[in-house]
Every structure is written in C-alpha cells, then in structure tokens.
PDB file of N, H, CA, C and O in Angstrom:
ATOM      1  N   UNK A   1     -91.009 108.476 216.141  1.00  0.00           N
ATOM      2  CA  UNK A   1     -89.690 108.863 216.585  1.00  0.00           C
ATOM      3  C   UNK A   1     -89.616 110.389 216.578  1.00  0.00           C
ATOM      4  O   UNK A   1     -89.785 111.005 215.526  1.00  0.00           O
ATOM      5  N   UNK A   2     -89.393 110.943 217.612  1.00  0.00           N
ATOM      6  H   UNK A   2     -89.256 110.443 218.467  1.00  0.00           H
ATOM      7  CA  UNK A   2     -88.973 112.359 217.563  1.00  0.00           C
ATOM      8  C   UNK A   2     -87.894 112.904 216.603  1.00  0.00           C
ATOM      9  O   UNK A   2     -86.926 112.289 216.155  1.00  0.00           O
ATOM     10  N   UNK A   3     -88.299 114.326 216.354  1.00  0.00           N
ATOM     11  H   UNK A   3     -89.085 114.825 216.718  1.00  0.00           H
ATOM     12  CA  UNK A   3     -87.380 114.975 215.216  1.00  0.00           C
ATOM     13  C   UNK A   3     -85.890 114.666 216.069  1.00  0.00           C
ATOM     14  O   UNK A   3     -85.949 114.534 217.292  1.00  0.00           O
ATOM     15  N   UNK A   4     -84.527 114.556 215.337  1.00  0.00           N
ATOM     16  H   UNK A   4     -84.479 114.663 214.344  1.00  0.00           H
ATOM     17  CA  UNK A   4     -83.269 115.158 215.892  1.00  0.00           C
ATOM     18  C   UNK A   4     -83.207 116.237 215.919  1.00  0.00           C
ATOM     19  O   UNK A   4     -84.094 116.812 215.287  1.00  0.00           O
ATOM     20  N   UNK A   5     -82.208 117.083 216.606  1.00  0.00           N
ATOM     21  H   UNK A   5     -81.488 116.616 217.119  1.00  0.00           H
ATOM     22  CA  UNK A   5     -82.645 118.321 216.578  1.00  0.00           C
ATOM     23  C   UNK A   5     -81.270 118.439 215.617  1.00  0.00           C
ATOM     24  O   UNK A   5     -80.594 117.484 215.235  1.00  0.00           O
ATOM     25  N   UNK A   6     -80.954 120.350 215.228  1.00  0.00           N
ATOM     26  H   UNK A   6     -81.504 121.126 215.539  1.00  0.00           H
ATOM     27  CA  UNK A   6     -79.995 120.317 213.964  1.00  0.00           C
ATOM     28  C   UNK A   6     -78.413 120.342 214.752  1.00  0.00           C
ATOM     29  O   UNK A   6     -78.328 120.777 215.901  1.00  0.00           O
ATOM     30  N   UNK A   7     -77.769 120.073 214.359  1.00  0.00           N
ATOM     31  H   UNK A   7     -77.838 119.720 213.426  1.00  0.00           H
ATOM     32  CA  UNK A   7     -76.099 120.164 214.452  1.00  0.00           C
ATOM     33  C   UNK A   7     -75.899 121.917 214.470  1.00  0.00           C
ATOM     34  O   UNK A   7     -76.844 122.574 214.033  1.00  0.00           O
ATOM     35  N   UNK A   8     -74.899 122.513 214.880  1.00  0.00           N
ATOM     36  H   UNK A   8     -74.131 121.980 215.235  1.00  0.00           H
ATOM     37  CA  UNK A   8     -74.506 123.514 215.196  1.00  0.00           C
ATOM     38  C   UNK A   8     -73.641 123.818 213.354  1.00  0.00           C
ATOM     39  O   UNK A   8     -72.787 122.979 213.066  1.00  0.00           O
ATOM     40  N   UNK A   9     -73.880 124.810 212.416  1.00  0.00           N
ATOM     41  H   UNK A   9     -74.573 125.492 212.649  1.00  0.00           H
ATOM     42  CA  UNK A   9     -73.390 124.789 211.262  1.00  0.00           C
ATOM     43  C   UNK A   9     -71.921 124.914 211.442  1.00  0.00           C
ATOM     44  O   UNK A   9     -71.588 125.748 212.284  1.00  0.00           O
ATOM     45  N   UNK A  10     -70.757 124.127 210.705  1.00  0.00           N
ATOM     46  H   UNK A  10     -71.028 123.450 210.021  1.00  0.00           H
ATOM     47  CA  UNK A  10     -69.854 124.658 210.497  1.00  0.00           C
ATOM     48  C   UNK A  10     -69.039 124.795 209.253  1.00  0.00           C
ATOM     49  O   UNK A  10     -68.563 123.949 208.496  1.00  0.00           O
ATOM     50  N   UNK A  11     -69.013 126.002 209.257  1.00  0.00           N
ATOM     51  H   UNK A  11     -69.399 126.689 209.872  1.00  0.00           H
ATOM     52  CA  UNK A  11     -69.272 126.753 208.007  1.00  0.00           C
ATOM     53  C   UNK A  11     -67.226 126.272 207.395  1.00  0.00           C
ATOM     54  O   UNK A  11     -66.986 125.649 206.361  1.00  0.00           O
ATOM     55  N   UNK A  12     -66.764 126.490 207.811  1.00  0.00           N
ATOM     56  H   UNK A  12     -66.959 126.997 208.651  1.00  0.00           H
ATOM     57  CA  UNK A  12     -65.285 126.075 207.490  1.00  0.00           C
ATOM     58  C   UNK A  12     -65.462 125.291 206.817  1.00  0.00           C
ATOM     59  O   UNK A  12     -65.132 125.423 205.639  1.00  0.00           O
ATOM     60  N   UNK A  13     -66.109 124.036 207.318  1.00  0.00           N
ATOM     61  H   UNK A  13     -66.377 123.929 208.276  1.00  0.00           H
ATOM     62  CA  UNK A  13     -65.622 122.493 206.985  1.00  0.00           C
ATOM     63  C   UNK A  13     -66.197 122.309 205.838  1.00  0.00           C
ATOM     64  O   UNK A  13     -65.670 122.057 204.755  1.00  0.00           O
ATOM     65  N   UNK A  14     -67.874 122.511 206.243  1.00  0.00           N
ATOM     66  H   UNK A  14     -68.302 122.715 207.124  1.00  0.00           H
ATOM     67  CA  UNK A  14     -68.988 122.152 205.150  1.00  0.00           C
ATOM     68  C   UNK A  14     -70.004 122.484 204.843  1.00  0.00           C
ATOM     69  O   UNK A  14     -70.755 122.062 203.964  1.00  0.00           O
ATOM     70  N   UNK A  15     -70.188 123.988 206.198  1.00  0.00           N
ATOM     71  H   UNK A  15     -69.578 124.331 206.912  1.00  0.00           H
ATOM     72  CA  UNK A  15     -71.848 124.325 206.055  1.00  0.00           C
ATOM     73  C   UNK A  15     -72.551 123.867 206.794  1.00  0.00           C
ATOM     74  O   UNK A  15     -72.501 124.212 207.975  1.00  0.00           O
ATOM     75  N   UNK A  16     -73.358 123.022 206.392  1.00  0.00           N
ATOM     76  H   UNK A  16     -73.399 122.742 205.433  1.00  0.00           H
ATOM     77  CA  UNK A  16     -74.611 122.417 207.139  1.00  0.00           C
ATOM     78  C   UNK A  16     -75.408 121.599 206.256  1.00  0.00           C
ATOM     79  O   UNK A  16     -75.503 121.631 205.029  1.00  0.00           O
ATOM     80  N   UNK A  17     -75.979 120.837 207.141  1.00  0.00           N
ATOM     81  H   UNK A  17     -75.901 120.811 208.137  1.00  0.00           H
ATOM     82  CA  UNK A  17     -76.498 119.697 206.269  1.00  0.00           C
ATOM     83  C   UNK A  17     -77.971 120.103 206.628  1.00  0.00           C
ATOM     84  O   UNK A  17     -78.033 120.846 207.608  1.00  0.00           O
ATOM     85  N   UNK A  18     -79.486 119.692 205.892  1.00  0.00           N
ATOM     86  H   UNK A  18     -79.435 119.089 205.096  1.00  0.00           H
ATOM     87  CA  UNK A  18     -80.446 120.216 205.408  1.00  0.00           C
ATOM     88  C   UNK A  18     -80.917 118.628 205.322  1.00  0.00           C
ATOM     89  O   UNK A  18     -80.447 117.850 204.492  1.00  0.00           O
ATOM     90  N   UNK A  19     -81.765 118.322 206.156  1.00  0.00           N
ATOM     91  H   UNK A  19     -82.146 118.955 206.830  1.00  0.00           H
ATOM     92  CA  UNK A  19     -82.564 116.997 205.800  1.00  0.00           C
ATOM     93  C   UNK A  19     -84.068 117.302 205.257  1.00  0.00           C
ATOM     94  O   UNK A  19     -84.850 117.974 205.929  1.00  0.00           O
ATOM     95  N   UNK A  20     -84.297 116.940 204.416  1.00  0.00           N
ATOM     96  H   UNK A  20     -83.661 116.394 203.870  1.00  0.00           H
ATOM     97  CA  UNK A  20     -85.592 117.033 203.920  1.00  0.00           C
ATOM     98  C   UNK A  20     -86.126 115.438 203.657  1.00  0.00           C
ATOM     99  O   UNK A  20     -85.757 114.655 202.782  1.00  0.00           O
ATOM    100  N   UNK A  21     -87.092 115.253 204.694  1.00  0.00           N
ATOM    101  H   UNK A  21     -87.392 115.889 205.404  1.00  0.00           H
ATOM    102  CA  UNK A  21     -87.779 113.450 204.475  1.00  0.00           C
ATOM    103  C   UNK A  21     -86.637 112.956 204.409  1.00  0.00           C
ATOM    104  O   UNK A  21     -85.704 113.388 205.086  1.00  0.00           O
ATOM    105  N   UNK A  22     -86.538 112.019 203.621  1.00  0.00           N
ATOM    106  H   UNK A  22     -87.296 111.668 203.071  1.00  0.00           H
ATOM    107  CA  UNK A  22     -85.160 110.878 203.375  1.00  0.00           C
ATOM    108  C   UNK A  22     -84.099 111.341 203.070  1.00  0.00           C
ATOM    109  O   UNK A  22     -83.028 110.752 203.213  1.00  0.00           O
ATOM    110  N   UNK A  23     -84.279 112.745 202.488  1.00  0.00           N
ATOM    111  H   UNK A  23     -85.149 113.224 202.371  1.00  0.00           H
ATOM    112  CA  UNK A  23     -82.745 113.236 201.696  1.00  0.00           C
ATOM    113  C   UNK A  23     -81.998 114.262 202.113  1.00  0.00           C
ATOM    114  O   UNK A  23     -82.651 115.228 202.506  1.00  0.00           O
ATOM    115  N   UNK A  24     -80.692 114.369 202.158  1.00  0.00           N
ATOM    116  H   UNK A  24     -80.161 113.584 201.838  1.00  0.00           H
ATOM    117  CA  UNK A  24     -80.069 115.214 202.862  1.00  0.00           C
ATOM    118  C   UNK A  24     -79.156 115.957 201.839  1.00  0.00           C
ATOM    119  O   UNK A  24     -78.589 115.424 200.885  1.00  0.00           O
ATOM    120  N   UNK A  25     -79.095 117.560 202.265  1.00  0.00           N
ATOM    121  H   UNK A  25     -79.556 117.993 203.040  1.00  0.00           H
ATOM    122  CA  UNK A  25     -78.142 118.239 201.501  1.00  0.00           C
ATOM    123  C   UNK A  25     -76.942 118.710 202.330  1.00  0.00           C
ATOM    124  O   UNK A  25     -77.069 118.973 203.526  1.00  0.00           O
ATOM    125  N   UNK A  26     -75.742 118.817 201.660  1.00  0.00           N
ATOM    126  H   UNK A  26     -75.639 118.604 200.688  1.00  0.00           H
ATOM    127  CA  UNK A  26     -74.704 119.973 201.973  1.00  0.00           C
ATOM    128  C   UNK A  26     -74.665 120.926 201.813  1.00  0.00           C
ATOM    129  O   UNK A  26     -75.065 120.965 200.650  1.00  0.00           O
ATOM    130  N   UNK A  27     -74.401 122.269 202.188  1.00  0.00           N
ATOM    131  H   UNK A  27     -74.075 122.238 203.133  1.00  0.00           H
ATOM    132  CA  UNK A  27     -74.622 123.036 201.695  1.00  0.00           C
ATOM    133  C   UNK A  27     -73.011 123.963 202.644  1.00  0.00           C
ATOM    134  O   UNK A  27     -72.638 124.175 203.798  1.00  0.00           O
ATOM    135  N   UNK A  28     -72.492 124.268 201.067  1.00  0.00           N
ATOM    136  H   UNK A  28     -72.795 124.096 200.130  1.00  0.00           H
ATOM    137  CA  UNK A  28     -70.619 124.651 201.557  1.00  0.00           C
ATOM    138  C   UNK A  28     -70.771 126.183 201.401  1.00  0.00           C
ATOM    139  O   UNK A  28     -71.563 126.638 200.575  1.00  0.00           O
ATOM    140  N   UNK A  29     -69.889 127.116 202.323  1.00  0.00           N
ATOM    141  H   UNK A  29     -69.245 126.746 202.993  1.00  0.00           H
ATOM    142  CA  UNK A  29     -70.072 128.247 201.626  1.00  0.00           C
ATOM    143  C   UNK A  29     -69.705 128.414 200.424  1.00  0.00           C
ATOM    144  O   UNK A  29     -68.916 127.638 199.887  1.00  0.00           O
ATOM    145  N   UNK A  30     -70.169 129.350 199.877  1.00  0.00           N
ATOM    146  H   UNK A  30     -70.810 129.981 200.314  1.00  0.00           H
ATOM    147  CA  UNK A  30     -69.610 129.719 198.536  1.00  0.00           C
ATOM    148  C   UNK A  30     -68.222 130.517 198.022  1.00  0.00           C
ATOM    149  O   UNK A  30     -67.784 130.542 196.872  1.00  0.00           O
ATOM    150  N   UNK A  31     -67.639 131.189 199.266  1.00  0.00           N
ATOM    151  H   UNK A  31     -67.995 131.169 200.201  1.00  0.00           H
ATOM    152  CA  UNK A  31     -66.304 131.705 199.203  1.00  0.00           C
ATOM    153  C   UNK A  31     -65.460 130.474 200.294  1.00  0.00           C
ATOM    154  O   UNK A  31     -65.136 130.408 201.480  1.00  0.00           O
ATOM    155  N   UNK A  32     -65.351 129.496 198.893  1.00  0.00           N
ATOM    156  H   UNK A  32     -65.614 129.550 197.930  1.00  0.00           H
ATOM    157  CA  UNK A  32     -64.647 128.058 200.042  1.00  0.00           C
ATOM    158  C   UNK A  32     -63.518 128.579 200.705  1.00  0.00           C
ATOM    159  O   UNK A  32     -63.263 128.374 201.891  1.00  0.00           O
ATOM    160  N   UNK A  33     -62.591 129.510 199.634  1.00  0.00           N
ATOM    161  H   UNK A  33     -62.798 129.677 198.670  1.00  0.00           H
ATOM    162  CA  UNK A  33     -61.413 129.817 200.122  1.00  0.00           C
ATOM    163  C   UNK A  33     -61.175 131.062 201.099  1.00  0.00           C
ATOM    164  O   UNK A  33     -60.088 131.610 201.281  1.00  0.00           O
ATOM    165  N   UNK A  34     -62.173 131.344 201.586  1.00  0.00           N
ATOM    166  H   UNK A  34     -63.056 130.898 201.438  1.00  0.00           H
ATOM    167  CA  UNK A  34     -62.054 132.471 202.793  1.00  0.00           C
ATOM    168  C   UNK A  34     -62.001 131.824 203.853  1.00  0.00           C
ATOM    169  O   UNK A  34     -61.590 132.457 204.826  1.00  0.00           O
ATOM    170  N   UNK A  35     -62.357 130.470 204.051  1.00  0.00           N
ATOM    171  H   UNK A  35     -62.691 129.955 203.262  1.00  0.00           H
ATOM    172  CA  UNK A  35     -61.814 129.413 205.289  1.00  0.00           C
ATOM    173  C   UNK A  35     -61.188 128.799 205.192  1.00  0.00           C
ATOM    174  O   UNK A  35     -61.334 127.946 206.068  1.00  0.00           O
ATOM    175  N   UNK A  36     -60.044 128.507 204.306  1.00  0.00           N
ATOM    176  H   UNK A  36     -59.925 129.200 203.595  1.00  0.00           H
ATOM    177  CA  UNK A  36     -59.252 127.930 204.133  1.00  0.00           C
ATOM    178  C   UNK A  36     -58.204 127.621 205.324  1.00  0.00           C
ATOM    179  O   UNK A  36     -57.730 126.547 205.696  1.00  0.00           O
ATOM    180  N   UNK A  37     -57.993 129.034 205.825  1.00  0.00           N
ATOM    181  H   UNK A  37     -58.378 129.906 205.523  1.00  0.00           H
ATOM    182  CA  UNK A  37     -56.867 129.110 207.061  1.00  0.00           C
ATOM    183  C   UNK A  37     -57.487 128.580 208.368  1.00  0.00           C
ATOM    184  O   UNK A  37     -56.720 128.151 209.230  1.00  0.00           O
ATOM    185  N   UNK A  38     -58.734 128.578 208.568  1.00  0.00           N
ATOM    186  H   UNK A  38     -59.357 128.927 207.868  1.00  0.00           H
ATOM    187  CA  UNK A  38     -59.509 128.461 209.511  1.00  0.00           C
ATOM    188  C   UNK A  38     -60.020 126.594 209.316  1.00  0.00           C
ATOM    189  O   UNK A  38     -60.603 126.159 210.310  1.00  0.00           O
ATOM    190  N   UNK A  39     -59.873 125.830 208.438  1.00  0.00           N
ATOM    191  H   UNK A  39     -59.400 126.183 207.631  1.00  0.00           H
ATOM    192  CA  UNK A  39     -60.018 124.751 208.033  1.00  0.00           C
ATOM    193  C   UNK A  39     -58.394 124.251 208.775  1.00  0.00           C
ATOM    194  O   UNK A  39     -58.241 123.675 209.852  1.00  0.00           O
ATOM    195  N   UNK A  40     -57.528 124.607 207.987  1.00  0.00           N
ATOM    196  H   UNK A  40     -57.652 125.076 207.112  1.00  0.00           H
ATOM    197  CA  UNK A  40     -55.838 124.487 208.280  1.00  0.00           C
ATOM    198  C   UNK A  40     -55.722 124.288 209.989  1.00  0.00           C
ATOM    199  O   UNK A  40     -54.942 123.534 210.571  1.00  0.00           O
ATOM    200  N   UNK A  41     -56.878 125.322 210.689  1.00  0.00           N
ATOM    201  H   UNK A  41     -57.512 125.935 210.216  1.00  0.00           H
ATOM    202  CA  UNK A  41     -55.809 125.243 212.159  1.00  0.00           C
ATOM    203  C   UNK A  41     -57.151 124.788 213.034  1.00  0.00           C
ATOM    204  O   UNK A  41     -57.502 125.190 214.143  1.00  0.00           O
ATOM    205  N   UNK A  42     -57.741 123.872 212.211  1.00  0.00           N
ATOM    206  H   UNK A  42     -57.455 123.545 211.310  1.00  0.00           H
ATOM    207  CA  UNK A  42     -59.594 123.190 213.067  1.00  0.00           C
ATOM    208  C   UNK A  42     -58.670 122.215 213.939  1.00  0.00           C
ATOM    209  O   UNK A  42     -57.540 121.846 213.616  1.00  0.00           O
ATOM    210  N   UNK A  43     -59.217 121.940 214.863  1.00  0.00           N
ATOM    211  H   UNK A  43     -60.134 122.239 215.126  1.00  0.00           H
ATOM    212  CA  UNK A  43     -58.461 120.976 215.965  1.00  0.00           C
ATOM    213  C   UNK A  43     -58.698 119.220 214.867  1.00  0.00           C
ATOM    214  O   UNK A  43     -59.481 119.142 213.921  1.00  0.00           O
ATOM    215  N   UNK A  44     -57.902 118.183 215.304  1.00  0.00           N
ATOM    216  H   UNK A  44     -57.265 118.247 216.073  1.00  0.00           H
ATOM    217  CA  UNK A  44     -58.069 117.033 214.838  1.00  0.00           C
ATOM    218  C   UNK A  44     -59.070 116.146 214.306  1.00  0.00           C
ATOM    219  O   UNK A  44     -59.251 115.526 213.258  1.00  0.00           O
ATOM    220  N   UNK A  45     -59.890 116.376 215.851  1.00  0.00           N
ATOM    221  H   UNK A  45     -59.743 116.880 216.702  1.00  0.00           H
ATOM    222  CA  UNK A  45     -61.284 115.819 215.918  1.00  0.00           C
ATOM    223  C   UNK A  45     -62.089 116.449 214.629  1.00  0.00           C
ATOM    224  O   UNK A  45     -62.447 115.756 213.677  1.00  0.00           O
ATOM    225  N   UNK A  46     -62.317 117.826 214.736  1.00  0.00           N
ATOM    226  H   UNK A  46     -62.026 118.389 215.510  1.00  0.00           H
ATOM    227  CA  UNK A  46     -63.212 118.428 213.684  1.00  0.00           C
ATOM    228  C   UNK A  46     -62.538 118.098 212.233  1.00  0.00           C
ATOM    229  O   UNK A  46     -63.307 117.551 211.442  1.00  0.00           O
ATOM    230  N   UNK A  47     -61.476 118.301 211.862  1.00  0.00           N
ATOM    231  H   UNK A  47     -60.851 118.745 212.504  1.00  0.00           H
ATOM    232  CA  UNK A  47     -61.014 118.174 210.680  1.00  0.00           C
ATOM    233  C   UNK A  47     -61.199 116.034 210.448  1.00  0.00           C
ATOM    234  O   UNK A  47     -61.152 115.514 209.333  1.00  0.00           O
ATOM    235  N   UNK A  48     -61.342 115.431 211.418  1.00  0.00           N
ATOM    236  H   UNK A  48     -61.381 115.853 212.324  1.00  0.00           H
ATOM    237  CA  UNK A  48     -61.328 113.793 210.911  1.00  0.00           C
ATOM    238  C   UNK A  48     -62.688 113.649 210.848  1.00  0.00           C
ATOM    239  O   UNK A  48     -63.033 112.817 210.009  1.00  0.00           O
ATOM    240  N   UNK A  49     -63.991 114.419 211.731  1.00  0.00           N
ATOM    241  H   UNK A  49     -63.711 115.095 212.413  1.00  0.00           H
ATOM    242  CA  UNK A  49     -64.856 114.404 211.731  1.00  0.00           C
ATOM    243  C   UNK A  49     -65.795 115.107 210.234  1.00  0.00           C
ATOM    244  O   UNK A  49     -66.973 114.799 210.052  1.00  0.00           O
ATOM    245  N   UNK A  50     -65.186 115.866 209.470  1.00  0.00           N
ATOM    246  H   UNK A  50     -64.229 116.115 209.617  1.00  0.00           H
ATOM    247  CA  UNK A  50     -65.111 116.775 207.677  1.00  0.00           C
ATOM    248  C   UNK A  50     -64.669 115.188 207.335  1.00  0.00           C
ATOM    249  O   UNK A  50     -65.529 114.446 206.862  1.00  0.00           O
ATOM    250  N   UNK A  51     -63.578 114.781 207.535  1.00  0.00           N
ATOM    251  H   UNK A  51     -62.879 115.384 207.919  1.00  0.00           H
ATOM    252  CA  UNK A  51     -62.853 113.986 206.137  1.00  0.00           C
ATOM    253  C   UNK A  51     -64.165 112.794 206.053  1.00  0.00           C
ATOM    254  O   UNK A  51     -64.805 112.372 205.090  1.00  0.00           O
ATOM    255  N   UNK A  52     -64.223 112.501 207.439  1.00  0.00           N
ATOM    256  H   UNK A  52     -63.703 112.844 208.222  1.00  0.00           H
ATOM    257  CA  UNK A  52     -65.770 110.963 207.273  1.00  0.00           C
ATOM    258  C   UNK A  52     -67.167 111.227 206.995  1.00  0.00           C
ATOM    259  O   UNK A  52     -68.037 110.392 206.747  1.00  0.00           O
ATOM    260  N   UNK A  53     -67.320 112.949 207.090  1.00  0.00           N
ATOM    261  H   UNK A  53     -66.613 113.627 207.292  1.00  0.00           H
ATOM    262  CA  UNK A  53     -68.635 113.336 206.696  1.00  0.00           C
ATOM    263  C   UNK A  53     -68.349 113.199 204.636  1.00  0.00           C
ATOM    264  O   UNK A  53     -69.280 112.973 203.864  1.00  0.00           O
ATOM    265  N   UNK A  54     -67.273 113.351 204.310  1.00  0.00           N
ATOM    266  H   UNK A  54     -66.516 113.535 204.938  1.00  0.00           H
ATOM    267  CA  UNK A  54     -67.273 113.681 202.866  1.00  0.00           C
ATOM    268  C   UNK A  54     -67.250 115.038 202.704  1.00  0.00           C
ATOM    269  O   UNK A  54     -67.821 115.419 201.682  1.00  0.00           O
ATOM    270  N   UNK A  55     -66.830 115.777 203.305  1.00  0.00           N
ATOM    271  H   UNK A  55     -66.366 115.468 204.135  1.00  0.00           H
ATOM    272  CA  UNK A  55     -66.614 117.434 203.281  1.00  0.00           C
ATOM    273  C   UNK A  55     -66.046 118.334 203.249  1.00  0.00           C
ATOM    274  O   UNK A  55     -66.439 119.492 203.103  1.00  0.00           O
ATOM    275  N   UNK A  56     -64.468 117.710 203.457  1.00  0.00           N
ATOM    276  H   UNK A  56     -64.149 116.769 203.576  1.00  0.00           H
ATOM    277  CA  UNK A  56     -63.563 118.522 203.861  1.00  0.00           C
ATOM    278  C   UNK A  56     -62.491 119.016 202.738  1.00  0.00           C
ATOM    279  O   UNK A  56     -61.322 119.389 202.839  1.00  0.00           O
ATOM    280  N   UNK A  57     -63.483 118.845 201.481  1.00  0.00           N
ATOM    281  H   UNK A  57     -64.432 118.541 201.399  1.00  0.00           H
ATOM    282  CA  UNK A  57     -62.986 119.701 200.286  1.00  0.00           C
ATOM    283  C   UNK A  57     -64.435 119.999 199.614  1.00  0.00           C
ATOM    284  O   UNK A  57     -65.569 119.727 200.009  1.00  0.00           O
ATOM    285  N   UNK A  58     -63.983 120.642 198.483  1.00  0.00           N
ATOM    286  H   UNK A  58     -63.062 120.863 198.162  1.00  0.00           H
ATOM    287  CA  UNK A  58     -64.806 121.417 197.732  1.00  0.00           C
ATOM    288  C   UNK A  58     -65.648 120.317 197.503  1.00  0.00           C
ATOM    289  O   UNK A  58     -65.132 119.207 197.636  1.00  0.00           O
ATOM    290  N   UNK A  59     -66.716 120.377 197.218  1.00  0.00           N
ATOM    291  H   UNK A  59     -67.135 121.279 197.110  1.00  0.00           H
ATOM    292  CA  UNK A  59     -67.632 119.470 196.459  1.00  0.00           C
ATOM    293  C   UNK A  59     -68.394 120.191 195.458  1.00  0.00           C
ATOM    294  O   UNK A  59     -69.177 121.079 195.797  1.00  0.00           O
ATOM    295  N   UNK A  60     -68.158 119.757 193.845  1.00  0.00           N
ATOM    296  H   UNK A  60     -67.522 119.035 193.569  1.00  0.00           H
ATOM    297  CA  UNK A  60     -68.757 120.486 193.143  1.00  0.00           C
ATOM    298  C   UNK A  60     -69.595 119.762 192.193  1.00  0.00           C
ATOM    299  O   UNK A  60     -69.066 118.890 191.504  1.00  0.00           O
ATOM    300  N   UNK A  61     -70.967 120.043 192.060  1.00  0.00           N
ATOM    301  H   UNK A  61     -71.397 120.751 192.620  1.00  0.00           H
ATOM    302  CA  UNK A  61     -71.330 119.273 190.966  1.00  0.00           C
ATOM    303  C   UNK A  61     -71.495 119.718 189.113  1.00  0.00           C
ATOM    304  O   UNK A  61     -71.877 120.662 188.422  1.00  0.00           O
ATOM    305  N   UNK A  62     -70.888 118.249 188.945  1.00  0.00           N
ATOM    306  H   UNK A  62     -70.578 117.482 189.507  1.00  0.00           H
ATOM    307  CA  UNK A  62     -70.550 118.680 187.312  1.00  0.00           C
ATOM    308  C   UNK A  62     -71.697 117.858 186.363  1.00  0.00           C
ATOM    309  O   UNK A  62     -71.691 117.984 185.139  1.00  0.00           O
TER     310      UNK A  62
END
C-alpha cells in the first residue's frame, strides 16, 4: 500500500499528527493560548472536525 501523504498542520486546533509504523502522535503548540481567538472564529467544519479528532482542547499528559 502506498504511503498517505501528510495533512496540511493545523496549528490552532492541534498541530499535527506524526505517524510512526502503527503509532501516531499529536503534537499541540506549546503557547495553546496564543490561538485561542483563532480556534474561537475556525469555520464549523474545522472546529467539528478538532472535536472528533480529540483535539480541540489542551491535551496534557499527567
């Protein structure tokens, strides 16, 4: 099967995702709240398309 090729990053929502073999990362910016406003006024699609990826808040691991 041919590679997919990568998604266009968007950095607002979630960054970008990072497949390595089977496993995949997120990777959010690190100043979450400098997109905050820019998250706020993402058209519908993109912001429902964050909420079903699992992204469209902070994700932090504890």
């Amino acid at each position: 099967m041919p590679p997919v090729p990568p998604l266009p990053p968007d950095v607002a929502q979630g960054g970008m995702v990072v497949a390595v073999g089977s496993a995949m990362f997120f990777v959010q910016p690190a100043p979450w709240g400098k997109y905050e406003q820019e998250r706020a006024q993402a058209e519908p699609r993109r912001r429902a398309l964050a909420e079903q990826a699992g992204i469209s808040r902070l994700l932090e691991l504890k």
